[in-house]
Structures are given as structure tokens and as C-alpha cells.
N, C-alpha and C positions, 0 to 999 in steps of 0.2 A: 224783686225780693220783698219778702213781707216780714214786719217788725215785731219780735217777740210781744207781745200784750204782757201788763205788770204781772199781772194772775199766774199766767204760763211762769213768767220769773219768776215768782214767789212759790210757786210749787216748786221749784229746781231747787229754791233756795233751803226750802225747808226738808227738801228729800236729803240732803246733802247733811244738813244741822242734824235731822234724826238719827244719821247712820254715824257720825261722830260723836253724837250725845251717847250711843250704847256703848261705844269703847270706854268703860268709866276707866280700865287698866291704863290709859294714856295720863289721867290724872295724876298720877305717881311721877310724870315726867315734869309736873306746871312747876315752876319755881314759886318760894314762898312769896317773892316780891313782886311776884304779879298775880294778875287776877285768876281766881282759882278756876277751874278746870269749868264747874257746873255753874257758877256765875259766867265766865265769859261765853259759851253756850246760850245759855239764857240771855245773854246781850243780845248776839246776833241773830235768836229768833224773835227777839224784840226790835232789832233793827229792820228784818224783814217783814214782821208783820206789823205793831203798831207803830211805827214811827214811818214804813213805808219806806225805810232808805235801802234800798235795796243793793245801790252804788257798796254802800260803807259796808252793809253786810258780804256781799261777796266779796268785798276787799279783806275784812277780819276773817271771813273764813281761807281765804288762801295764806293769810298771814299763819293762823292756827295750822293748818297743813303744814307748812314751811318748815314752822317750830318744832313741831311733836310727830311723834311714829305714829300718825295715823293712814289705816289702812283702806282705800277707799274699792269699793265695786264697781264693777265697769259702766255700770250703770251713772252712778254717781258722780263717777271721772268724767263720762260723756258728760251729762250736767255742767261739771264746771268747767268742761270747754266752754260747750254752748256759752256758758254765761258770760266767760270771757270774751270771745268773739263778739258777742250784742255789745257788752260795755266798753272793748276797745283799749281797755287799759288789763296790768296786771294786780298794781300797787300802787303809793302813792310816792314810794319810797325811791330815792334819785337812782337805785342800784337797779329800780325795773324799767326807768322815764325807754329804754330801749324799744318796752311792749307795750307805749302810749300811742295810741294811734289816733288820739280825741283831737292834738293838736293839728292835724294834719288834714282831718275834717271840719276844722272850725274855721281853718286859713282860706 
């Protein structure tokens, strides 16, 4: 088996951030007390590309999935399998530690 390369993930990542950045209609669903629709967007492609954490971005984006009615292409959807799969977790959150698979690799 051979290991995604960053590039390859970083292309997933930002295929996935562009096709939720055009739903601007899901912005109507962000609460005022969290970060708005087209900053949190703009995080996670910041996360992806210059800060390189690609971990945290594919975590914020399934979180953002989670939250809000966005609607993905199958395309897209393939993607964040894939990504999940390479990174082995789902969340960081104790209600996913279920789809951690990191610990099981490191023991």
C-alpha cells in the first residue's frame, strides 16, 4: 500500500473547501456566536495550505459538515472518505474517539 503524499491531500482538501465555500446559502444557518460562514472557510483553507495542517483542516471540515446542510458531490464525498481513511481518525471529539484508529497504530 502506498501513502497519500501532502500535495495529493492538499488537493482533496481544497476540492472539498471550494465546493462548500459556493454554498454561501448555508451561511444563513452559522450562528452569530461562532465564526461566520466565509471566515471559518477561509480558516480551513488556511489551514490547508499555509500552515500545512492538514490533520486540523480535515477535522474543521467534517466538523462544518456535521453542523450545517451542506451538500456535497460524490466527488467530494469520495475525497473525504479518502481523507479519512489516510488520517485514521474522524474528530477529536470523545463522541468519535470510536473512528480513532491512530491509537491502535501507535501501540
Amino acid at each position: 500500500m502506498t501513502e497519500m503524499k501532502p500535495a495529493e491531500i492538499q488537493i482533496r482538501l481544497l476540492y472539498i473547501v471550494k465546493e462548500l465555500e459556493q454554498q454561501t446559502e448555508v451561511a444563513a444557518t452559522y450562528s452569530t456566536t461562532s465564526l461566520p460562514f466565509a471566515a471559518e472557510m477561509s480558516q480551513i483553507r488556511e489551514f490547508a495550505t499555509l500552515a500545512g495542517e492538514y490533520g486540523l483542516a480535515y477535522e474543521s471540515l467534517v466538523e462544518a459538515i456535521q453542523s450545517h446542510p451542506f451538500v456535497l458531490s460524490g466527488q467530494a464525498a469520495i475525497s473525504l472518505l479518502e481523507l479519512g481513511l489516510i488520517f485514521g481518525f474522524k474528530t477529536e471529539l470523545a463522541v468519535d474517539r470510536q473512528f480513532d484508529r491512530r491509537n491502535h497504530i501507535q501501540n
